[in-house]
PDBQT receptor file of N, H, CA, C and O in Angstrom, charges set to zero:
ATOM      1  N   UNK A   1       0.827  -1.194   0.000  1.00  0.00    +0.000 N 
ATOM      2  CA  UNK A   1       0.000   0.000   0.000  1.00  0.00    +0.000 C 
ATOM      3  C   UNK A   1       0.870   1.256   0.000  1.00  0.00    +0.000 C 
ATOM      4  O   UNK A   1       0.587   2.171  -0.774  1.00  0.00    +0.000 OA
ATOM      5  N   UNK A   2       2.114   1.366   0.987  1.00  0.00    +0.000 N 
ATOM      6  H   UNK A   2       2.344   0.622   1.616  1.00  0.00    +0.000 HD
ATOM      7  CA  UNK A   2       2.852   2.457   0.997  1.00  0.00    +0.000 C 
ATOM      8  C   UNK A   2       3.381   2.651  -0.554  1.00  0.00    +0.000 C 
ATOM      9  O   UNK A   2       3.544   3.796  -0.976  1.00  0.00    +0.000 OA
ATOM     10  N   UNK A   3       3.641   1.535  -1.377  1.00  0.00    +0.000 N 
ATOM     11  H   UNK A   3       3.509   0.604  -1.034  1.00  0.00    +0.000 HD
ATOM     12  CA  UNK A   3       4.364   1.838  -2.445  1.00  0.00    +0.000 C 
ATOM     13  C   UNK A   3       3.459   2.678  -3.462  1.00  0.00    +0.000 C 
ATOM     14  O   UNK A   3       3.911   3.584  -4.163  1.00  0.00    +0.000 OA
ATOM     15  N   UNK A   4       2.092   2.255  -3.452  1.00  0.00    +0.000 N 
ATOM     16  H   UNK A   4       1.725   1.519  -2.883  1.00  0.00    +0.000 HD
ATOM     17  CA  UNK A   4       1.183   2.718  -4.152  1.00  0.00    +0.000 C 
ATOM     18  C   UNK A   4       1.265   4.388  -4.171  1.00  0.00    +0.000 C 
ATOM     19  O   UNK A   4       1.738   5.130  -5.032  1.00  0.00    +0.000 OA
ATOM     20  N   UNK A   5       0.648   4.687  -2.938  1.00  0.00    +0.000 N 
ATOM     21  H   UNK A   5       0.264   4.085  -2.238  1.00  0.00    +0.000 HD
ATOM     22  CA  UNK A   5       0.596   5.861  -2.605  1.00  0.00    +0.000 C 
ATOM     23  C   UNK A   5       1.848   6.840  -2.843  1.00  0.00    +0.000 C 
ATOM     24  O   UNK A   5       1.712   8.062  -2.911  1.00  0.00    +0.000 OA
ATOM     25  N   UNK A   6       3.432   5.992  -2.999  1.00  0.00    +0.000 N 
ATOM     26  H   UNK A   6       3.542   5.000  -2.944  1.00  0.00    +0.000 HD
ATOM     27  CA  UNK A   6       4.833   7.182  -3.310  1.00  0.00    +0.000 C 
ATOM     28  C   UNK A   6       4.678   6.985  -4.728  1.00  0.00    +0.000 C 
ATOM     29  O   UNK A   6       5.351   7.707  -5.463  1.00  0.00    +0.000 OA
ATOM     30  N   UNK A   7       3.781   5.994  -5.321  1.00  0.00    +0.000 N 
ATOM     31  H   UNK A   7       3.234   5.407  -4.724  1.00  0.00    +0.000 HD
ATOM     32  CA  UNK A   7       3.996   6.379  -6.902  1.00  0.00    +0.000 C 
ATOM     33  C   UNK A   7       3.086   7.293  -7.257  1.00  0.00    +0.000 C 
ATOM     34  O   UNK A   7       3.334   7.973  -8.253  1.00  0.00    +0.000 OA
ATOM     35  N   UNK A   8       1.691   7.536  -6.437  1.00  0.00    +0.000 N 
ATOM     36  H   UNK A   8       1.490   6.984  -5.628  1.00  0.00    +0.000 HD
ATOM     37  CA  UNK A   8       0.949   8.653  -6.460  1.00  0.00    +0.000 C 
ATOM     38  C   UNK A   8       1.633   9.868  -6.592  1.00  0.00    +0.000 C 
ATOM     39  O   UNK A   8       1.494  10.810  -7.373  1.00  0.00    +0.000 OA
ATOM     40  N   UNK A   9       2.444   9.636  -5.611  1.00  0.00    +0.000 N 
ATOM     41  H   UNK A   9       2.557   8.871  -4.977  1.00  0.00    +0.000 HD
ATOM     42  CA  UNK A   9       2.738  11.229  -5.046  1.00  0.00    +0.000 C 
ATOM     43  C   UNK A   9       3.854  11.675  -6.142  1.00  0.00    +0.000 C 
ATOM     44  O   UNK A   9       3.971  12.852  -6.484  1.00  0.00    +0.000 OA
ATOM     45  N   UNK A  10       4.606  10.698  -6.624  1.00  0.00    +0.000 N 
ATOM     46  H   UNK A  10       4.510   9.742  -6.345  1.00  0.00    +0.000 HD
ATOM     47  CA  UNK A  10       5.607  11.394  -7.418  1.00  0.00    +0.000 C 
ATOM     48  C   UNK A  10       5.150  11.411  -8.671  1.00  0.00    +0.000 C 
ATOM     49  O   UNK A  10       5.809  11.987  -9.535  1.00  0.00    +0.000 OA
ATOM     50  N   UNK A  11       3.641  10.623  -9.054  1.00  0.00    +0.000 N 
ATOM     51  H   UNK A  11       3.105  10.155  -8.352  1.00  0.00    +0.000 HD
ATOM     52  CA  UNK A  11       3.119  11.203 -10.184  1.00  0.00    +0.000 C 
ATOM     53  C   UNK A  11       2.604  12.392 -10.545  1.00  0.00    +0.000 C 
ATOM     54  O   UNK A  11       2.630  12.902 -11.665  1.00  0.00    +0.000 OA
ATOM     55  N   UNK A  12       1.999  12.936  -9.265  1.00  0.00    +0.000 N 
ATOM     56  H   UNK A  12       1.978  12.522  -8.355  1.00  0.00    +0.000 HD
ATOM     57  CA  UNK A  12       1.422  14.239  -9.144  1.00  0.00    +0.000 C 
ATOM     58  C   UNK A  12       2.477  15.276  -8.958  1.00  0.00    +0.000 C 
ATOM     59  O   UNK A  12       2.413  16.489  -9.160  1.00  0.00    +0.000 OA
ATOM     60  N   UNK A  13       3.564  14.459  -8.485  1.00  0.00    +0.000 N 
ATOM     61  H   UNK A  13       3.616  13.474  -8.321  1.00  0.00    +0.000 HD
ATOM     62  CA  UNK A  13       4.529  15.668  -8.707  1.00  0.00    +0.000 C 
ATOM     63  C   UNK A  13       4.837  16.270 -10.108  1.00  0.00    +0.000 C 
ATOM     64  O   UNK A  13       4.752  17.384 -10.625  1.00  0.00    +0.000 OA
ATOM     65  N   UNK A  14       5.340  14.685 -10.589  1.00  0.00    +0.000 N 
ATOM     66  H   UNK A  14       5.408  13.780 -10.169  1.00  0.00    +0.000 HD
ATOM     67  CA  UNK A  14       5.632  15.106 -12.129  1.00  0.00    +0.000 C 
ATOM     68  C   UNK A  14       4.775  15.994 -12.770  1.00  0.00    +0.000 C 
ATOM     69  O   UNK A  14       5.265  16.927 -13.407  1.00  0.00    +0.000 OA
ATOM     70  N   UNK A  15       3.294  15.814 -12.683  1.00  0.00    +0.000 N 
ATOM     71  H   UNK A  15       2.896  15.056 -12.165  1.00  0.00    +0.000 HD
ATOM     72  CA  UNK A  15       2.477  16.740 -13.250  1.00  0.00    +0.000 C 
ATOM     73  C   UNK A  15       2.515  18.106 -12.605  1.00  0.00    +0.000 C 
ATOM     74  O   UNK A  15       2.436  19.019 -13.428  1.00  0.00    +0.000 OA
ATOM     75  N   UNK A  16       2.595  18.405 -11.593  1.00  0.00    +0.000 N 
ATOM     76  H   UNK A  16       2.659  17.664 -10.925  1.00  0.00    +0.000 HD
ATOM     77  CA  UNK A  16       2.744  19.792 -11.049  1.00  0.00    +0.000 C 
ATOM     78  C   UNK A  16       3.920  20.356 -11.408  1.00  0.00    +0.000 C 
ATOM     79  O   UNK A  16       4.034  21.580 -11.352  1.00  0.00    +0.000 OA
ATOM     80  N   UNK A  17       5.034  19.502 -11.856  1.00  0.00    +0.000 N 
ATOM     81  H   UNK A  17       4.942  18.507 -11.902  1.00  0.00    +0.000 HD
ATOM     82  CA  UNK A  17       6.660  20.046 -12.359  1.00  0.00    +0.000 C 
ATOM     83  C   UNK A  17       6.117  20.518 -14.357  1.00  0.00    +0.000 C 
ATOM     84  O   UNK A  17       6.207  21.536 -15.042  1.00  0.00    +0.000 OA
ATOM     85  N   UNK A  18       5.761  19.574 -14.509  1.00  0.00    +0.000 N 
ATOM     86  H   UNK A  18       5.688  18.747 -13.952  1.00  0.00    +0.000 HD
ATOM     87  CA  UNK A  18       5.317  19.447 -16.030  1.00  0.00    +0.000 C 
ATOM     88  C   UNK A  18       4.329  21.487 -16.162  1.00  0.00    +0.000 C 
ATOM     89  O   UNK A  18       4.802  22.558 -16.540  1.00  0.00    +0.000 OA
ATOM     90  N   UNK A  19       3.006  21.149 -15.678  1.00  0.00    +0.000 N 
ATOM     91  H   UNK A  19       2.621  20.279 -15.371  1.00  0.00    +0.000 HD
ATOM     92  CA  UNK A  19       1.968  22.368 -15.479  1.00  0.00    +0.000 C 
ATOM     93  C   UNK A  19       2.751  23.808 -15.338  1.00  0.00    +0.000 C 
ATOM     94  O   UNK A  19       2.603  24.807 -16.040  1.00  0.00    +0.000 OA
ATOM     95  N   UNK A  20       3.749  23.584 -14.062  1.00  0.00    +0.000 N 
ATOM     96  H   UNK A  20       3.869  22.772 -13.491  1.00  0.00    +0.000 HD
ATOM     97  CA  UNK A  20       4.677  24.665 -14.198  1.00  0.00    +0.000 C 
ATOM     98  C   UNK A  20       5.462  24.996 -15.133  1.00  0.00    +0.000 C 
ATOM     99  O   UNK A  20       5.631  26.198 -15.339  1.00  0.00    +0.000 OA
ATOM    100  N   UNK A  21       6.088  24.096 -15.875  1.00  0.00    +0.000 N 
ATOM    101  H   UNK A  21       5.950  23.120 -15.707  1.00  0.00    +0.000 HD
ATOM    102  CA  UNK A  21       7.388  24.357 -16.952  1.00  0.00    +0.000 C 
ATOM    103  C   UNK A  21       6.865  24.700 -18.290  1.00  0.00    +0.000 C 
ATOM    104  O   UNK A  21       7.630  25.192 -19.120  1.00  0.00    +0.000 OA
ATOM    105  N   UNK A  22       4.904  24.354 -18.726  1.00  0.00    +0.000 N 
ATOM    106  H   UNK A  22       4.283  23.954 -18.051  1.00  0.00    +0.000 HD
ATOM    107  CA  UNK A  22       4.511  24.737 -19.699  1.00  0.00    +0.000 C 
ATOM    108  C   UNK A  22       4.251  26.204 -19.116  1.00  0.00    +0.000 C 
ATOM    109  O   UNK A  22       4.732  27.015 -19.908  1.00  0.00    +0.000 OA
ATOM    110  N   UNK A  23       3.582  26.923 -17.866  1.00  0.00    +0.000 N 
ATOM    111  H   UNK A  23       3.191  26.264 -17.223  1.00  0.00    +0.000 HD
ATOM    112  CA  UNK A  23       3.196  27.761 -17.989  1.00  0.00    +0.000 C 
ATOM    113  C   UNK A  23       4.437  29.176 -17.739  1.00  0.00    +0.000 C 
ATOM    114  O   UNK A  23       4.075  30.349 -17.656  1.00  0.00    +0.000 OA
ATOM    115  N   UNK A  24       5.731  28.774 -17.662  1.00  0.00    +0.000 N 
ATOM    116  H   UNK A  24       6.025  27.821 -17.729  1.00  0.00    +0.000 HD
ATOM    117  CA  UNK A  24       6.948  29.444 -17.210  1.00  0.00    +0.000 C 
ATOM    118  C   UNK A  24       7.302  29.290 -18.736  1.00  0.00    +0.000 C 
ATOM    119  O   UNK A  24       7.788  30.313 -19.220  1.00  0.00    +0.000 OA
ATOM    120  N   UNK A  25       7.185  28.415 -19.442  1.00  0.00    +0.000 N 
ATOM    121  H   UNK A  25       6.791  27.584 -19.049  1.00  0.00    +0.000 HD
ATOM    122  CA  UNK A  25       6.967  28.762 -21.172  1.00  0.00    +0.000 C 
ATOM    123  C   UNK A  25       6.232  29.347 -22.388  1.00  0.00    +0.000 C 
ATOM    124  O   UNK A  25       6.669  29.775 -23.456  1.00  0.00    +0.000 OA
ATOM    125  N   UNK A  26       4.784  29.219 -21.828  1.00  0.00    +0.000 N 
ATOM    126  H   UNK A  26       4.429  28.872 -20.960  1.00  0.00    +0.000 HD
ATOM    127  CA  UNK A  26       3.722  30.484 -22.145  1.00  0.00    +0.000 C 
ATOM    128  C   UNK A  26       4.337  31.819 -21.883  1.00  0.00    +0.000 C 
ATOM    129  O   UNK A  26       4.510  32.651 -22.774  1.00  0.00    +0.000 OA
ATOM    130  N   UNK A  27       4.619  31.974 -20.797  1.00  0.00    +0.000 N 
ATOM    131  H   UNK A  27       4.479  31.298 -20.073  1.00  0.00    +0.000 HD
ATOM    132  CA  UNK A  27       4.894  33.064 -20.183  1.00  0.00    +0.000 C 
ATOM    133  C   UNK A  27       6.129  34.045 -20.118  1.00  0.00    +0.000 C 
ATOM    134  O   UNK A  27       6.478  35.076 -19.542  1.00  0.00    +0.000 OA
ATOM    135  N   UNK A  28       6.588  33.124 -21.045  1.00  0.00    +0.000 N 
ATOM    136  H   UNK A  28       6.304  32.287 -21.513  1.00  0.00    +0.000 HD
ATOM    137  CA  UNK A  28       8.338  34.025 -21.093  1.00  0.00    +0.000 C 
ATOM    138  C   UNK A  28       8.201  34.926 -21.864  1.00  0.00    +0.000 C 
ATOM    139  O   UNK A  28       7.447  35.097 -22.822  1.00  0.00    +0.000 OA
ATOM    140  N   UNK A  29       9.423  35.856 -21.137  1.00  0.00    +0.000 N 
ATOM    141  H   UNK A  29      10.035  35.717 -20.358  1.00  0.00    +0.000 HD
ATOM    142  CA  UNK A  29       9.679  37.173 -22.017  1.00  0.00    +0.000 C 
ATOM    143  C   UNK A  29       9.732  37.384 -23.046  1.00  0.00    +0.000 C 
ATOM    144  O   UNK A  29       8.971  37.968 -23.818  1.00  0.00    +0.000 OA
ATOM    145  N   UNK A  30      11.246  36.622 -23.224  1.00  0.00    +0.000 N 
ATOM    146  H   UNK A  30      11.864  36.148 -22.597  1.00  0.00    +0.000 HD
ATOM    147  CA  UNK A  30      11.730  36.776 -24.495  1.00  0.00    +0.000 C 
ATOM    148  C   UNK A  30      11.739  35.114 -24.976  1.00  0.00    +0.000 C 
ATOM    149  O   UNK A  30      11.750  34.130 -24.238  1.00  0.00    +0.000 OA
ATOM    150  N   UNK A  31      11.732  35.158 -26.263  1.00  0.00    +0.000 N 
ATOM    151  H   UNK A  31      11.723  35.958 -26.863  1.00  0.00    +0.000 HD
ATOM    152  CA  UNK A  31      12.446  34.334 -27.566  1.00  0.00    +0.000 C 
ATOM    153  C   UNK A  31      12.992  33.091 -26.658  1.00  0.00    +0.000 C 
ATOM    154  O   UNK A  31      12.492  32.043 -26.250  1.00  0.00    +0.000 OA
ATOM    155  N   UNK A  32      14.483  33.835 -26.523  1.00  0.00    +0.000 N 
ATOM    156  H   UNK A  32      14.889  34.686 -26.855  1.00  0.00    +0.000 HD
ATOM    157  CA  UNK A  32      15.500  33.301 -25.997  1.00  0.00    +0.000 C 
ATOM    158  C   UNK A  32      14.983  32.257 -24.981  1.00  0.00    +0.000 C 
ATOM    159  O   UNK A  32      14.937  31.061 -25.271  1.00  0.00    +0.000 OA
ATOM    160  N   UNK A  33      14.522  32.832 -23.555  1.00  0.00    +0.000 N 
ATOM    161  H   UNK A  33      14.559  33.803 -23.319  1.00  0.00    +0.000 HD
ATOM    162  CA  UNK A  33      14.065  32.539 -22.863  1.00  0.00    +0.000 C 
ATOM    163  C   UNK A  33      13.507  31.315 -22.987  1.00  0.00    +0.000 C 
ATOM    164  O   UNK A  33      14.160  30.302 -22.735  1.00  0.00    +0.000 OA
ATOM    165  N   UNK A  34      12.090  31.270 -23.435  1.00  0.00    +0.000 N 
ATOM    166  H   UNK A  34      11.559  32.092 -23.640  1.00  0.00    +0.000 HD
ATOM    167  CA  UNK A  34      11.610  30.211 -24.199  1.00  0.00    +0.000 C 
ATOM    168  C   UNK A  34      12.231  29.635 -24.806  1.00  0.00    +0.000 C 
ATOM    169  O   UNK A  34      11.734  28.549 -24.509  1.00  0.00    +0.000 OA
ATOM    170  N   UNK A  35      13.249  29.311 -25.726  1.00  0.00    +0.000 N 
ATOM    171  H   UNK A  35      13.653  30.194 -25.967  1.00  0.00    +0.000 HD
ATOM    172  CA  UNK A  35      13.969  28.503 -25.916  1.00  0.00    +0.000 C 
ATOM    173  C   UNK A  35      14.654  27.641 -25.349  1.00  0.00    +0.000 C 
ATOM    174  O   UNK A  35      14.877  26.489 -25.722  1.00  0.00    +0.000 OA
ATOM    175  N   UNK A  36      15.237  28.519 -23.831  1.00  0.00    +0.000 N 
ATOM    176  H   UNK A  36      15.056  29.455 -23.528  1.00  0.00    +0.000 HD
ATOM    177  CA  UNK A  36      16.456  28.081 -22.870  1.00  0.00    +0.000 C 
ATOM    178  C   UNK A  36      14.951  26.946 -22.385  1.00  0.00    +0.000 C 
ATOM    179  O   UNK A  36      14.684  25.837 -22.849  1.00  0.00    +0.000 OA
ATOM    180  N   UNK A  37      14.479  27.444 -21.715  1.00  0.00    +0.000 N 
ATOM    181  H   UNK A  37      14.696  28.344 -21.338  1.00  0.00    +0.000 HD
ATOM    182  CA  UNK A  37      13.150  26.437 -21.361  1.00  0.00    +0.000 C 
ATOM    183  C   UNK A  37      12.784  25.369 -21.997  1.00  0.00    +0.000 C 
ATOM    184  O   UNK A  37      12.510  24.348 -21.364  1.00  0.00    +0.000 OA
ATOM    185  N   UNK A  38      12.708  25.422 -23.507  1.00  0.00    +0.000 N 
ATOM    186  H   UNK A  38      12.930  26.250 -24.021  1.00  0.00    +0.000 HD
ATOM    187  CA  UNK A  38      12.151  24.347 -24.053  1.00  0.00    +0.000 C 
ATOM    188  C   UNK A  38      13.199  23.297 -24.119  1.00  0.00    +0.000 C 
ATOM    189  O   UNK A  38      12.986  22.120 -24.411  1.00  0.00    +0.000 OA
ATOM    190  N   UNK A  39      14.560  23.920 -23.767  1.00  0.00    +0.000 N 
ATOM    191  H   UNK A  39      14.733  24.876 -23.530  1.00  0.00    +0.000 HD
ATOM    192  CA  UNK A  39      15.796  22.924 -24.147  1.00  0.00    +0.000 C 
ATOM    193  C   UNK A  39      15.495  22.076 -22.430  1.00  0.00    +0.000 C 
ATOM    194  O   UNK A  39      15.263  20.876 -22.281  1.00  0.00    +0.000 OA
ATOM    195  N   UNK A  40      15.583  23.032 -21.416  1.00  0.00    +0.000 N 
ATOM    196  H   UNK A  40      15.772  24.007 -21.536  1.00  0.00    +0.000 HD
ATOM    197  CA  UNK A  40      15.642  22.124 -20.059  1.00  0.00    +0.000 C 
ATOM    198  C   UNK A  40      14.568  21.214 -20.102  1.00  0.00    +0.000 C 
ATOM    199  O   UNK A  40      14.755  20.127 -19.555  1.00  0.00    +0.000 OA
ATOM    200  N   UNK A  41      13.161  21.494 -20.796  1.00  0.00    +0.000 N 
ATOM    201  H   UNK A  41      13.008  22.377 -21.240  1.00  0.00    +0.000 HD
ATOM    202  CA  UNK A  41      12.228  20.737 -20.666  1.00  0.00    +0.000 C 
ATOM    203  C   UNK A  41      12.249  19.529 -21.499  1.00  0.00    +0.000 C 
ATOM    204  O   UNK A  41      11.481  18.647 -21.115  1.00  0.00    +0.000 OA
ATOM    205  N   UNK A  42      13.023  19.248 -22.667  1.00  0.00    +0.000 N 
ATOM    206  H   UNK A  42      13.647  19.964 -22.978  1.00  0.00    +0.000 HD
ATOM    207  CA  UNK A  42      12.990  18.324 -23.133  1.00  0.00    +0.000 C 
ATOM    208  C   UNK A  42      14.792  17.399 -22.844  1.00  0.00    +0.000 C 
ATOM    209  O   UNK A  42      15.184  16.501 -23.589  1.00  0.00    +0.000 OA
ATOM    210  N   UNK A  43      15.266  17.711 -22.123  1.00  0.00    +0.000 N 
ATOM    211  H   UNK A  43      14.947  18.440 -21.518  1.00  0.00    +0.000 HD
ATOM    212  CA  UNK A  43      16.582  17.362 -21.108  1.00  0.00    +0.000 C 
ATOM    213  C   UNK A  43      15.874  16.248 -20.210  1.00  0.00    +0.000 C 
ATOM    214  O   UNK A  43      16.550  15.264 -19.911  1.00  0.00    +0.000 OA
ATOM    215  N   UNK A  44      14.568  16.339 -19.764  1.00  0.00    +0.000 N 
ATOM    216  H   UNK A  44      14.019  17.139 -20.006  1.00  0.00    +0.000 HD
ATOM    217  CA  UNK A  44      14.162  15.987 -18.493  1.00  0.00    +0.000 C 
ATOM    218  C   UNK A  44      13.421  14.970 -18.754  1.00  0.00    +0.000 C 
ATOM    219  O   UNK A  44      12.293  15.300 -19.119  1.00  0.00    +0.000 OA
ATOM    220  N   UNK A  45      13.618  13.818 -18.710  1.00  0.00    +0.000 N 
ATOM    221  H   UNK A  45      14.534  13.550 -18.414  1.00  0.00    +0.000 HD
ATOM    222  CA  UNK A  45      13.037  12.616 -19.081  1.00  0.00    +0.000 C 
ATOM    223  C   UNK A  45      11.923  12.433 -19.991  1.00  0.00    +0.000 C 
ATOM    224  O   UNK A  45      10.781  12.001 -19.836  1.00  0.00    +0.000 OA
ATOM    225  N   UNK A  46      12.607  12.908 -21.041  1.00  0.00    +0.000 N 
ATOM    226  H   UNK A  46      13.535  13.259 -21.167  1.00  0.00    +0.000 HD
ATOM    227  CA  UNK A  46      11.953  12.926 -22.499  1.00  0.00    +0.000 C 
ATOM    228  C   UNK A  46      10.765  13.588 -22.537  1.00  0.00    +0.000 C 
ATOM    229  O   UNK A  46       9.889  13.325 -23.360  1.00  0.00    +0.000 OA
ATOM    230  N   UNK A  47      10.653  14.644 -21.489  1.00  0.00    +0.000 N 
ATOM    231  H   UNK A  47      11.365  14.858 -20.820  1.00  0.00    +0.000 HD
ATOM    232  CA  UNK A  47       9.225  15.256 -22.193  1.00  0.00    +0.000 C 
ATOM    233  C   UNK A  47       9.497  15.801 -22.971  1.00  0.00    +0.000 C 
ATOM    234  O   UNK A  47      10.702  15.956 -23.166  1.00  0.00    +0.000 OA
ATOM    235  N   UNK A  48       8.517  16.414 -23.875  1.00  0.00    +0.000 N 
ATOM    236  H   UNK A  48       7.538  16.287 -23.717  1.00  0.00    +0.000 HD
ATOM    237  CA  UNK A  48       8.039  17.320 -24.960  1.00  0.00    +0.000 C 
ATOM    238  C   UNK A  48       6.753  17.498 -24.969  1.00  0.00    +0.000 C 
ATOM    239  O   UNK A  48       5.721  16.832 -24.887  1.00  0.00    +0.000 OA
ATOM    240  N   UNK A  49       7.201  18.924 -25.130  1.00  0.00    +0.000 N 
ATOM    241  H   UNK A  49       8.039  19.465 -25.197  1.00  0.00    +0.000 HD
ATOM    242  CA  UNK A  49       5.512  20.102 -25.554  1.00  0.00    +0.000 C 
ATOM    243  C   UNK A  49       5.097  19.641 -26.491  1.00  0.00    +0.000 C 
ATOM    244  O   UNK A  49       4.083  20.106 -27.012  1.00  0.00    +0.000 OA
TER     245      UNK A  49
């Protein structure tokens, strides 16, 4: 049961890490920015936008 529940939790993490990194990518200033972002975000265990 404990195991269940830490794969919960680090699933919901992932999604709360994920939710943030699209909306810190909506939201960028510049170009650049967004770019530097889209590079860390797809660094990170193969996501992609």
């Amino acid at each position: 049961m404990n195991n269940i529940a830490a794969k919960l939790r680090a699933r919901r993490a992932e999604a709360r890490t994920r939710r943030a990194l699209n909306r810190a990518i909506d939201t960028a200033a510049t170009a650049t920015v967004r770019q530097e972002l889209i590079a860390i975000a797809q660094a990170r265990s193969g996501y992609m936008r």
